[in-house]
Structures are given as structure tokens and as C-alpha cells.
SEVEX-686229 format. One record per residue (C-alpha): residue in one letter; y, x, z. Coordinates in steps of 0.1 Angstrom, whole numbers, plus 5000, padded with zeros to 4 digits. Layout:
! SEVEX-686229
AYXZ;...
END
This chain:
! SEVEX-686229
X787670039132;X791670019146;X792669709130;X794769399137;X792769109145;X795768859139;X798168869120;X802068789140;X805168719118;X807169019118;X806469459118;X807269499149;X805269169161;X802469309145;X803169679161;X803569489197;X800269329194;X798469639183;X799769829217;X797969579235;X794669559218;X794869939216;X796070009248;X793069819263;X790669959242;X792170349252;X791870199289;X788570159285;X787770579273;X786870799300;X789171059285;X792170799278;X791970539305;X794870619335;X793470889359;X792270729393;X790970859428;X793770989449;X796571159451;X797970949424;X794971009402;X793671339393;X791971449358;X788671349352;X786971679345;X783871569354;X783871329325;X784771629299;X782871579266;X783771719237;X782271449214;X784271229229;X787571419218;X787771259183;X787270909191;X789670969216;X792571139190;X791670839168;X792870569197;X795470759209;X797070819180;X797370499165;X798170389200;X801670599199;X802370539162;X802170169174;X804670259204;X806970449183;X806970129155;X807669849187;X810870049196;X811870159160;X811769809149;X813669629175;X816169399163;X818469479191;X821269679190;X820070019202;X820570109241;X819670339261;X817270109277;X815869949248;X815470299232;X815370579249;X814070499281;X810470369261;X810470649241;X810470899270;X807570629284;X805470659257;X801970849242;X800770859279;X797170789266;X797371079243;X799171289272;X796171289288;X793271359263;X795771699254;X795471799289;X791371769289;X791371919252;X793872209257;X791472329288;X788472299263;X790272519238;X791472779265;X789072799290;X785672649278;X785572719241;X782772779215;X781772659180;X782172249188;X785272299205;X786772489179;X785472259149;X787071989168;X790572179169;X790272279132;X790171899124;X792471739143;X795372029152;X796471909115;X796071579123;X798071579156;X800871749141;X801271469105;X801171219136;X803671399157;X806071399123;X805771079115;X807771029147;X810371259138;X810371129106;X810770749110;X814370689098;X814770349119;X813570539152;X816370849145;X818970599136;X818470429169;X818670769185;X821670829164;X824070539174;X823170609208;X823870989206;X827170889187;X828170649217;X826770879243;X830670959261;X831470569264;X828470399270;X828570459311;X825570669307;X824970909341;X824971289327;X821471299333;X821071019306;X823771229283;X821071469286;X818371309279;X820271149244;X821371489239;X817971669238;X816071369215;X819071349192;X819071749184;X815671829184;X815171539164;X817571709136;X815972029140;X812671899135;X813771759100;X814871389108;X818071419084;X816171589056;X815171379023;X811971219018;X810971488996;X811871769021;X810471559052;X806971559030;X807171949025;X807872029061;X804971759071;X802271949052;X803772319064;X803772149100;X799672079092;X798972419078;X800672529106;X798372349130;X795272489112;X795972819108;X797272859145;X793472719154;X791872969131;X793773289146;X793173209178;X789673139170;X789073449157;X790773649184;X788473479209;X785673559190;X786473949194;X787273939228;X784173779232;X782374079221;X781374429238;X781274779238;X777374859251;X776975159275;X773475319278;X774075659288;X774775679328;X776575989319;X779075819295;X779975619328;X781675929343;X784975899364;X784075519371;X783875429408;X780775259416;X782474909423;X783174929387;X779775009371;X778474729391;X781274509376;X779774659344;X776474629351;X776674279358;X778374199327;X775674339312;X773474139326;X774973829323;X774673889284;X771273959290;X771674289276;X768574499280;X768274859274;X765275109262;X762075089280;X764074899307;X766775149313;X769875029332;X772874909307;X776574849312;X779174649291;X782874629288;X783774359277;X786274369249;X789374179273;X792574349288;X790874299324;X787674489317;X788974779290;X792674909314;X790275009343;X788075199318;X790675379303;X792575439333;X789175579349;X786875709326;X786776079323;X784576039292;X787176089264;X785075979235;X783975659252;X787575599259;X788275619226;X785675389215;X786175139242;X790475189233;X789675139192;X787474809198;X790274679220;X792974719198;X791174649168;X790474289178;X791274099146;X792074409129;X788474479115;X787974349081;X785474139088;X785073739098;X787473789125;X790273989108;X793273779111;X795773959089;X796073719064;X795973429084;X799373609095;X800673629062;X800373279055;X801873149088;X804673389089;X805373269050;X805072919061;X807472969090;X810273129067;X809872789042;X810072549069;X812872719088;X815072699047;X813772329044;X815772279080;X818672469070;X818372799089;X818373139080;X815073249089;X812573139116;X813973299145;X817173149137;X815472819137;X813372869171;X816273019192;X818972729182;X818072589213;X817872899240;X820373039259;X820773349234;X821373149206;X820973419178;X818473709169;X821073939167;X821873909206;X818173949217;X818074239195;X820874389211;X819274369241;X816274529236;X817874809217;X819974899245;X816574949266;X814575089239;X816275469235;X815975479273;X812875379279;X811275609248;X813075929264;X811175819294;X807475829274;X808376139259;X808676279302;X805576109309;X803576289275;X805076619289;X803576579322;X800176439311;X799976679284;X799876989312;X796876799327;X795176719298;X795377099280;X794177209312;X791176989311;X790777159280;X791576869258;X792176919223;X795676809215;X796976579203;X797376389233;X796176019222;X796775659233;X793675619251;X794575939271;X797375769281;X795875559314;X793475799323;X796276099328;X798875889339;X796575849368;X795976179373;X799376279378;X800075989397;X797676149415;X798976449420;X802976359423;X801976079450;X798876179470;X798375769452;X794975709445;X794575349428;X790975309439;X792075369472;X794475059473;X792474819458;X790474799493;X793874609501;X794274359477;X790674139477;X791473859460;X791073559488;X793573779508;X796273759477;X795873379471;X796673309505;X799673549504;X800973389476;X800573029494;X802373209524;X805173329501;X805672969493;X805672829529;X808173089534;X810273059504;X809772639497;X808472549531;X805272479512;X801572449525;X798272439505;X795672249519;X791972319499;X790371979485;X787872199464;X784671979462;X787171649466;X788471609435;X786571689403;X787072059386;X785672189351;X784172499363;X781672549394;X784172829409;X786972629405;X789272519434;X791972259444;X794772219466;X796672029479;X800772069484;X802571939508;X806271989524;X807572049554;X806971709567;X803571649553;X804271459528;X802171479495;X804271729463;X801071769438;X797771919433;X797572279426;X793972429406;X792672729400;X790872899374;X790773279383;X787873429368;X786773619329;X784173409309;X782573399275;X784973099256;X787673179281;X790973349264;X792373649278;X795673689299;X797073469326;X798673169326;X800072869341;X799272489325;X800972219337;X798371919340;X801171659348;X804371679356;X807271509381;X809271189372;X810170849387;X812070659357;X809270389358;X809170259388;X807170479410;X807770889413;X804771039400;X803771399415;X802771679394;X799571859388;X799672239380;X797172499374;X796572839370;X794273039349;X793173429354;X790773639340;X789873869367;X786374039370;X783973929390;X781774219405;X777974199414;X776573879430;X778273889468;X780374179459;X783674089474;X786774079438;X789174359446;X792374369428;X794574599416;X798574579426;X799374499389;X796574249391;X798574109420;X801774099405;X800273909374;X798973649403;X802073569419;X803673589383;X801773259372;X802073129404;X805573139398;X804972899371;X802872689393;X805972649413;X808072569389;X805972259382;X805672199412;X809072179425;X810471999395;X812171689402;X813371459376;X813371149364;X813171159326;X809871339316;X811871499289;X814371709307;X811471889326;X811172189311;X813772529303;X815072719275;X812272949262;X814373299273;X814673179308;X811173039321;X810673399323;X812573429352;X811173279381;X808173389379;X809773779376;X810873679407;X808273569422;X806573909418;X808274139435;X807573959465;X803774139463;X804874479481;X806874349511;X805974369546;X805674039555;X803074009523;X801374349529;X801174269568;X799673979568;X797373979540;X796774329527;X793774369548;X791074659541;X787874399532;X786074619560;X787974689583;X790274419586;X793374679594;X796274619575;X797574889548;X799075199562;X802775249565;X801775629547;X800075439517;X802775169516;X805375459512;X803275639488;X803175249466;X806975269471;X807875599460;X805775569427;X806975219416;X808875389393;X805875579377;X804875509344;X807975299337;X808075459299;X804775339290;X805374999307;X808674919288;X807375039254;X804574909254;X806074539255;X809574639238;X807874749205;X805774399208;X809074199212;X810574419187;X808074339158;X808073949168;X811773969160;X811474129132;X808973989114;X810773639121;X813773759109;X812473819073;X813973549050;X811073509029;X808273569048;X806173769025;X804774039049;X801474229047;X801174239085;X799174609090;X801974759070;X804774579085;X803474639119;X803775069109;X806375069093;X808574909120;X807175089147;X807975379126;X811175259121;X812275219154;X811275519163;X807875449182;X806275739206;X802575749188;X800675769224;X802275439230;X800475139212;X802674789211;X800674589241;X799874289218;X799174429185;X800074139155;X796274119147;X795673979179;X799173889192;X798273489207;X801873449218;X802773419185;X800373259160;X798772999183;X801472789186;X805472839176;X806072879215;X806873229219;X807073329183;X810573489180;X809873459217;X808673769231;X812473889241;X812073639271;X810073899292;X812474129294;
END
């Protein structure tokens, strides 16, 4: 039980004394206690429980509240280093037990895990207000932020004051009590239903369309039914009287090279429906009202703070400011980028009739004759690049983009340091000199409980405001397919891309140097960016040279297939474009409705219908399953930042 055992003089005397009784007791927690080994400490993944998640909220929590009430309470006339400096210092405990619990809910989930989210994302988020909402803490904050031009602060300091004072007013701090206690209890049933959606999503991709037919397998290259296969069999799927049986699993990575291969056009359209249907079913997992409720929630909370609608709230702080701006934007693209579908249907269309397929031509035709006449316009053959790209080979390019770029060099510790996952692997970065910049992880490969996508997690980052610089942990997190058992993981060039994309990220961690922990970070529309960058870097020689080595042979790509890559980078361009526009389109505008009142299926036609939307063209995260924006407020009114 987390109560005082004596009883000091004044609040904050008590507050002070509970930071150390609490502080030793989170010490003392495998998944609190400060990180140890080398390298300046490294997660302890090898102490991962999830039973021990709870206790460990429970400490931390009360630890922080304890923090925040030591510096709200000071009788000192607020400074910057009586103030802000602690608060920047502070919740380190519960910094830690996020990292170990946000890898459980994206990469190691099931029933437990998700339980344990249901119950205390609600809780984290009442704590997290109470902070904001402590009227001693934001005066503090205040009078410093009011003082900020004559106090002899250094602009990084001006910074720092400037970013606590305004996000603490746009998290509420100058509302009333009774607002405050209305956006508190949105803030929980926020936290909740962001838990259940992405439960539910998860749950979908974690199901399967079966294949039992070696016929309905047609147009597959081999390499692929064994990838099938031996999803199959790692379900432990049998078919009749022992016949063989394939799976695809319901994820992005094992339905595109389905569709963009299967000749079979009924399968495609089964295997294209269950895809795009994921929480879209009526059933347990349909997530359609969970969506109603959070976008309604959204629209309140962003009136209780004094903004016109939620995307007016969530883009006060990026560098486009306004909805109407990003809207602009992608409306200048859009009418371009449609006319460009409509060439594309044209062309597949001719193919497809003569195939004799009965019009009219469908989304899950799209792939599958885009590649034909990529085919045919290119002599380009996708199955014959991917001999190219083998996975290993396009790790160690990326490392040898970053030598080259950062001067840069990764040095494998896998086996040194502790890692979640058996496949898992480590690095080590250092500079040009040798001297130590972080850790790099990776988690590249699909599982059951993992979700889908890519991405990039930071696991600690940069600072040096406390008397020692602390270098940053980053990670990143794929989903490609593993094939048979010794089968070496070829990749395909968007696959690639989407590497180097999130290694991007990686870097941007990596290279971070500050000393506040707080102005790590960018706007939302511009951490995009380097990472964009960072992928065209895939297709140059010295990449392709070096690393884009047949898995056979050895030999290096052809200068006739490189030209043939070049000349079709182009291709498909429509379909790329529309795909995500139509997704950033709908995020705007469904975060641009004042009320909030939506019924998501219809809204979701009748903007698409609005704006004009080619039919073969589905959005490329439909709002049923659309994680960027109802697992968290992070990209919601977001999307835009892709472009």
C-alpha cells in the first residue's frame, strides 16, 4: 500500500518524503529500477513480464504525482532552476516501464497484454492531467513564461519555457475546474477507446484467408507459396486427408504480393475484401462505433479548449498551422494525381478485357495488372529484382548510407545485450572517432500479436542537462515475411524503401543532441521529412553496387535492369498518390466536423464520393482500420504529413 510512513510539517515536506520512500521502492522493480549493463544501461527485456506492469503503473505513478507536488509546492519564487529544469527531470521511473509496455502492446500482444492496456491507458491519462491540471505547477510555469525575455535565460531555455507554458494551455491548464473535470474524463475515454480499436484491428490482422486448392495458388512464384505454406504451418493449419495448405495472412506484407501476383481473380477478391474489411465486419471486431465515439469525443474536448474543431486543436502547434492550408495542399495534388489513375485504368483495362475479364475493372485487379503492364512497357519483372534486395544485403546498405552520409558505423552486440524476441538484433553506433552515439535494435519480422506497418520507437533519447550526456536508444520494427525454414527473405524495392524510411527515423534519434529532454522532438508535418529523404537513397549506385547482390550469384544488379528500375519509377504514380491522398483527405475531414457526430461507413463514402474518388482506387488505410488515427491523437488530423 503507497502510503506515508511519517508524517513532515508541510505538503510539500510530505510530497519530498514520499519521492524517497517511493523512489526506492520503484528502484527496487525490475521494470522501474534505472537500466544497468553497458553502454549506459540498456532495457531489460529479458525481465519483461506483463504481471508485473500494474504494480509497476501503481509506483510510478504515485512516484511522478509526488515529483510534480515537490516542485508545485515550493515556496520559492519560481526559476527556471527551481522549476523547470526538475520538471523536465522528472517521471523517469515511469519513462521506463512505457518503453517495456508500449513494445508489449505493439509487438508482443494477446489477451493479458491488452486487459492490461484497457485498465490502465485511462488511468495513465487522469495521472498525466492532473499534471496539467495542478494550478500551483502552471502558475510557476506562468511567471516564468511571463519573465522569459529578461531573466538571462539562453534561447534554448526560452524554448524550453515556451513549449511547457503553451502546451500546458492547450492541454486545458486555464480552463475552470468544471471544464478541467470534463476534459479529464474525455482524456480517459479517450485512452480506452484508443486501446479497444487497436485491439480489435489486431485481432483481424491476426486472422487468415485459408488456401486449399493448389490451383487457386496460380500466378504465385514458388518463393511465395513456401512463404505461404509456412504460414500455414506455423498456425498449424492442416488440410483434408493431409493435403498441403497455404495461408495469407490478413497484413499489408502478406495480402500486396497476392494481389499483385495472383492470376486467380476470385481469390483476389476474397483475399482483397478480408483485407479491407478488417474492422469493418459487424462482428466482435467492427470498430465503427468505437469511431463514432472517439471522433465525438475529440470535437468536445477541442470546444472545452477553445478551438474550432479537433484539427484546429492538433495543428496549433505544426508548421501549417490551420486545416485549411493542409487542405490546400492536398487538393492541388489530388486532380492530378486522379487524371493519372484514370491513364493507368485505361491501360490495365486493355489487358484485363483481353484476359477476358468481365468489366468492371475492380480494386483487386488493380496490382495484379499494373504489373502486367509494367511488364510489358518495361521488360520489368518484380520477381526478377527481388533476387537483389535479400534482406541482410539492405540492412547493411542502409548502415553504409549512414557511414556515408553521418560518418556512422554499426557494430552487431546481438547476443550482448538482452532483446524481446529470439530474432532480434543490436548494434552498436559509433562516430568517426569511435566513440560510443547509442544502441540501435531491430525488430524486422510479421508475428501473431505484432501490429502491422513499420515503424521507428525511440527507447531513450539524447540529453545532458543533469550532469552527464546520456546517449539514445532507437529501434526499428518491420513486418516482413519470413519464407520457409533456411529460405534466404527477399525483398521487394518498395519493401526497401519502407526500410530505409524507418531507418530515417532511427537516425533522427540517433543524432539528436540536446540538452532539455523536452525540445527533442519536431512538429508533427515535418518528421516526415527525413525519413522521405532517406529513401531515395535505395536506387543509387553506390547502394545498388555494393549491396544489391543476386543471393546466388553474388553479381551485382545489371546496369540493363537498373535502367529498366529507373525508367518505370514513375509507374503507377496514380494509384500511389490516391491511395494515401483520399486517406489524408478523410482524416481532415472528419476532424474538421464541429460536432463530431459521424456514422463513419457513410462518412467514409460519401467523402470519397465527394471528392471525386476513382472506384478501382481504395483509400490505403480505410477508417475501420485506420491505426494512425484512433490509437493515439498522434497523427489524427495528421495524415497530411506524408505528403
Amino acid at each position: 500500500m503507497l502510503t506515508p510512513t511519517v508524517k513532515p510539517s508541510s505538503k510539500r515536506d510530505i510530497a519530498i518524503e514520499d519521492v524517497k520512500r517511493l523512489t526506492a521502492l520503484a528502484d527496487k522493480h525490475p521494470l522501474l529500477a534505472p537500466w544497468t549493463g553497458d553502454y549506459g544501461g540498456v532495457p531489460p527485456w529479458d525481465k519483461l513480464d506483463i504481471k508485473g506492469i500494474g504494480p509497476a503503473f501503481e509506483i510510478a505513478i504515485a512516484l511522478f504525482l509526488a515529483e510534480v507536488e515537490v516542485i508545485a509546492e515550493n515556496p520559492d519564487p519560481p526559476t527556471f532552476e527551481n522549476t523547470l529544469i526538475p520538471l523536465d527531470d522528472m517521471g523517469r521511473h515511469q519513462d521506463r516501464v512505457d518503453v517495456l509496455f508500449a513494445i508489449l502492446t505493439s509487438n508482443l500482444s494477446n489477451d493479458e497484454v491488452q486487459a492490461v492496456d484497457k485498465e490502465w491507458s485511462p488511468k495513465m491519462a487522469a495521472a498525466y492531467d492532473k499534471i496539467t491540471f495542478n494550478d500551483k505547477l502552471f502558475g510557476r510555469i506562468a511567471a516564468i513564461y511571463a519573465k522569459r525575455e529578461s531573466s538571462g535565460l539562453h534561447a534554448d531555455q526560452k524554448r524550453l519555457v515556451k513549449l511547457r507554458f503553451e502546451r500546458f494551455v492547450r492541454a486545458g491548464a486555464k480552463l475552470s475546474v468544471a471544464e478541467k473535470a470534463k476534459v479529464g474524463k474525455i482524456n480517459e475515454e479517450l485512452a480506452g477507446l484508443f486501446a479497444d480499436f487497436g485491439k480489435k484491428v489486431l485481432a483481424d490482422e491476426n486472422s487468415w484467408i485459408v488456401i486449399d486448392k493448389a490451383t487457386d495458388l496460380a500466378g504465385l512464384s514458388d518463393g511465395l507459396k513456401k512463404t505461404y505454406k509456412a504460414a500455414a504451418d506455423e498456425r498449424k493449419l492442416a488440410g483434408p486427408a493431409g493435403k498441403p495448405i497455404w495461408a495469407v495472412v490478413n497484413t499489408r506484407s502478406s495480402v500486396d504480393p497476392f494481389l499483385t501476383t495472383s492470376s486467380n481473380r476470385a481469390m483476389r477478391e476474397k483475399v482483397w475484401k478480408a483485407f479491407k474489411g478488417r474492422g469493418d465486419n459487424s462482428g466482435d471486431n467492427d470498430t465503427n462505433m468505437t469511431i463514432g465515439k472517439i471522433v465525438k469525443l475529440r470535437a468536445e474536448r477541442a470546444k472545452l479548449l477553445g478551438y474550432a474543431t479537433h484539427a484546429h486543436f492538433r495543428m496549433a502547434d505544426t508548421m501549417a498551422k490551420d486545416p485549411d492550408k493542409a487542405k490546400e495542399l492536398m487538393l492541388k495534388v489530388w486532380p492530378a494525381a486522379v487524371g493519372r489513375v484514370k491513364e493507368e485504368v485505361a491501360d490495365m483495362e486493355k489487358l484485363a478485357k483481353r484476359d477476358g475479364v468481365k468489366m468492371p475493372f475492380e480494386p483487386w485487379d488493380y496490382l495484379y495488372y499494373a504489373e502486367k503492364v509494367r511488364k510489358q512497357r518495361y521488360a520489368l519483372d518484380q520477381e526478377a529484382i527481388k533476387p537483389y534486395f535479400e534482406l541482410n544485403n539492405m540492412i547493411n546498405a542502409s548502415f553504409h548510407m549512414a557511414e556515408r552520409l553521418y560518418g556512422l558505423t554499426f557494430v552487431e552486440i546481438t547476443g550482448k545485450v538482452p532483446h524481446f524476441i529470439p530474432d532480434g538484433r543490436v548494434w552498436e553506433v559509433k562516430d568517426k572517432a569511435g566513440a560510443h552515439v547509442g544502441l540501435f535494435y531491430g525488430d524486422y519480422f510479421a508475428r501473431k500479436g505484432k501490429r502491422s506497418g513499420a515503424w521507428a520507437m525511440g527507447y531513450r533519447g539524447h540529453e545532458h542537462f543533469v550532469g552527464k550526456e546520456i546517449r539514445p536508444i532507437t529501434s526499428n520494427n518491420n513486418n516482413f515475411v519470413t519464407g520457409a525454414p533456411g529460405e534466404p527473405v527477399l525483398i521487394s524495392v518498395d519493401d526497401a524503401e519502407t526500410l530505409f524510411h524507418e531507418f530515417g527515423h532511427a537516425l533522427h534519434g540517433l543524432l539528436s543532441e540536446v540538452k532539455y529532454p523536452t525540445l527533442s522532438g519536431t512538429p508533427r508535418d515535418f518528421v516526415e521529412y527525413p525519413s522521405q529523404v532517406h529513401e531515395m537513397w535505395v536506387l543509387t549506385r553506390p547502394i545498388l553496387d555494393k549491396f544489391a547482390l543476386h543471393y546466388k550469384t553474388g553479381k551485382p544488379m545489371p546496369q540493363a535492369l537498373l535502367d529498366k528500375i529507373e525508367a518505370s519509377s514513375k509507374f503507377n504514380t496514380g494509384y500511389t498518390t490516391v491511395e494515401y491522398l483520399s486517406s489524408a483527405i478523410v482524416d481532415m475531414e472528419l476532424h474538421t466536423l464541429a460536432d463530431g457526430m459521424v456514422d463513419a461507413d457513410a462518412f467514409e463514402r460519401d467523402t470519397l464520393t465527394k471528392i471525386g474518388a476513382p472506384k478501382e482506387v481504395a483509400m490505403r488505410h480505410r477508417l475501420p482500420q485506420f491505426n494512425h488515427l484512433f490509437t493515439s491523437d498522434s497523427y489524427s488530423a495528421g495524415y497530411y504529413s506524408y505528403l
